[in-house]
C-alpha positions in Angstrom: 57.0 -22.9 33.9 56.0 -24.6 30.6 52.4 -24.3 29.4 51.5 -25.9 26.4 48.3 -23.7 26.0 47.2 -23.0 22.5 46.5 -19.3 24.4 49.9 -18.7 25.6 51.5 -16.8 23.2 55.5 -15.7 22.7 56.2 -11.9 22.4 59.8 -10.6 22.7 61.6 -7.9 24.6 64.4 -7.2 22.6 67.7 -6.4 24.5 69.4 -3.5 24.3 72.6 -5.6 22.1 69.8 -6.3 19.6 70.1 -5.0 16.2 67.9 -5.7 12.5 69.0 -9.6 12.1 67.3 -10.4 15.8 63.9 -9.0 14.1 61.7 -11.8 12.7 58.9 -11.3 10.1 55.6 -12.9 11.6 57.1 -12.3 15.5 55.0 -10.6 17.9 57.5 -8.0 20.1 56.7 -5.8 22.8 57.6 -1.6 22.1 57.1 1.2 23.1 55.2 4.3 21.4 57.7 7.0 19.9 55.6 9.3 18.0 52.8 9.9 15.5 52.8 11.3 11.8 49.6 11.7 9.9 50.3 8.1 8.3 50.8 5.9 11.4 53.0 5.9 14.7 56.4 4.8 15.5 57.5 1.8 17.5 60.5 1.5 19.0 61.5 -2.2 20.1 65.0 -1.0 21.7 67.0 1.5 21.3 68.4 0.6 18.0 65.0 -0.3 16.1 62.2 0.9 15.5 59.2 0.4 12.9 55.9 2.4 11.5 52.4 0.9 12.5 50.4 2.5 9.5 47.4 3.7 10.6 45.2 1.0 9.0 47.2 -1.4 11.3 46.4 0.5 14.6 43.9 -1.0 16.8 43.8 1.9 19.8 44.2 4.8 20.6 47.8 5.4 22.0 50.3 8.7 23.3 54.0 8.8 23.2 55.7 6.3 25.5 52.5 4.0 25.9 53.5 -0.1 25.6 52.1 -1.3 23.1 52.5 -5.4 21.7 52.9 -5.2 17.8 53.6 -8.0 14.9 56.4 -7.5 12.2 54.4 -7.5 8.6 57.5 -6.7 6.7 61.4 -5.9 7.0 62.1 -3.7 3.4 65.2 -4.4 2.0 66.1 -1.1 3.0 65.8 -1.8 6.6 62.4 -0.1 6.9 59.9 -2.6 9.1 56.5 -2.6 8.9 54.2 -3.1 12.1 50.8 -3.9 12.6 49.5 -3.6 16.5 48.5 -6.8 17.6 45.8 -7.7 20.5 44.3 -11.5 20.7 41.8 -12.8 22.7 44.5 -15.0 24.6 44.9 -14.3 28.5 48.7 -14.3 28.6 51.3 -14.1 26.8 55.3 -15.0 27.4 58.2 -12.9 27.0 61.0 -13.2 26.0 64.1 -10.8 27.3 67.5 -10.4 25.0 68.1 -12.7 21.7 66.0 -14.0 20.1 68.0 -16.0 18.0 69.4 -17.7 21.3 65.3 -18.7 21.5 65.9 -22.6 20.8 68.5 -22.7 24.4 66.2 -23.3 28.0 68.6 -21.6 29.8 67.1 -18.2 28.1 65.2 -15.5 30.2 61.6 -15.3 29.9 58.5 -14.8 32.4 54.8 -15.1 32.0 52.7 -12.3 31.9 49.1 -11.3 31.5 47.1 -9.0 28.8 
């Protein structure tokens, strides 16, 4: 299904094979809520990664293990990202499952979905 709607917007799923160099500065990806400190929550995008949503960035309230759509501000040098939770107006959104530096090849998973 292509849709060339300036609404539709591309979040990733990363895959459980995906490691720092899949992560993209400016990317929206879809995570999961890890846990809380008194600066921000965690984000984990798989298994391997995961990234701090200061609390300036959060837009909701959230508890552990709650979905949550976030954009990459910042990878540090030292590996540390930095999140902001992201929400838009837009009434769906397309994911994309595995590698996202295989994102350029139309044989690559991805389904529609809705906010």
């Amino acid at each position: 299904m292509e849709n060339n709607d300036v609404n539709d917007v591309l979040v990733y799923r990363l895959g459980a094979g995906c490691d720092l160099a899949d992560v993209a500065e400016g990317n929206i990806y879809q995570g999961k809520v890890q846990g809380f400190a008194n600066f921000g929550m965690f984000v984990q995008l798989n298994d391997r990664i995961k990234g701090l949503v200061h609390k300036s960035n959060m837009k909701g309230d959230h508890k552990e293990r709650d979905s949550i759509l976030v954009r990459v501000r910042q990878i540090r040098p030292n590996g540390n990202i930095d999140l902001e939770e992201w929400r838009s107006r837009c009434t769906r959104y397309r994911t994309w499952n595995g590698n996202p530096r295989q994102s350029g090849s139309r044989t690559s998973p991805h389904e529609w979905g809705r906010l």
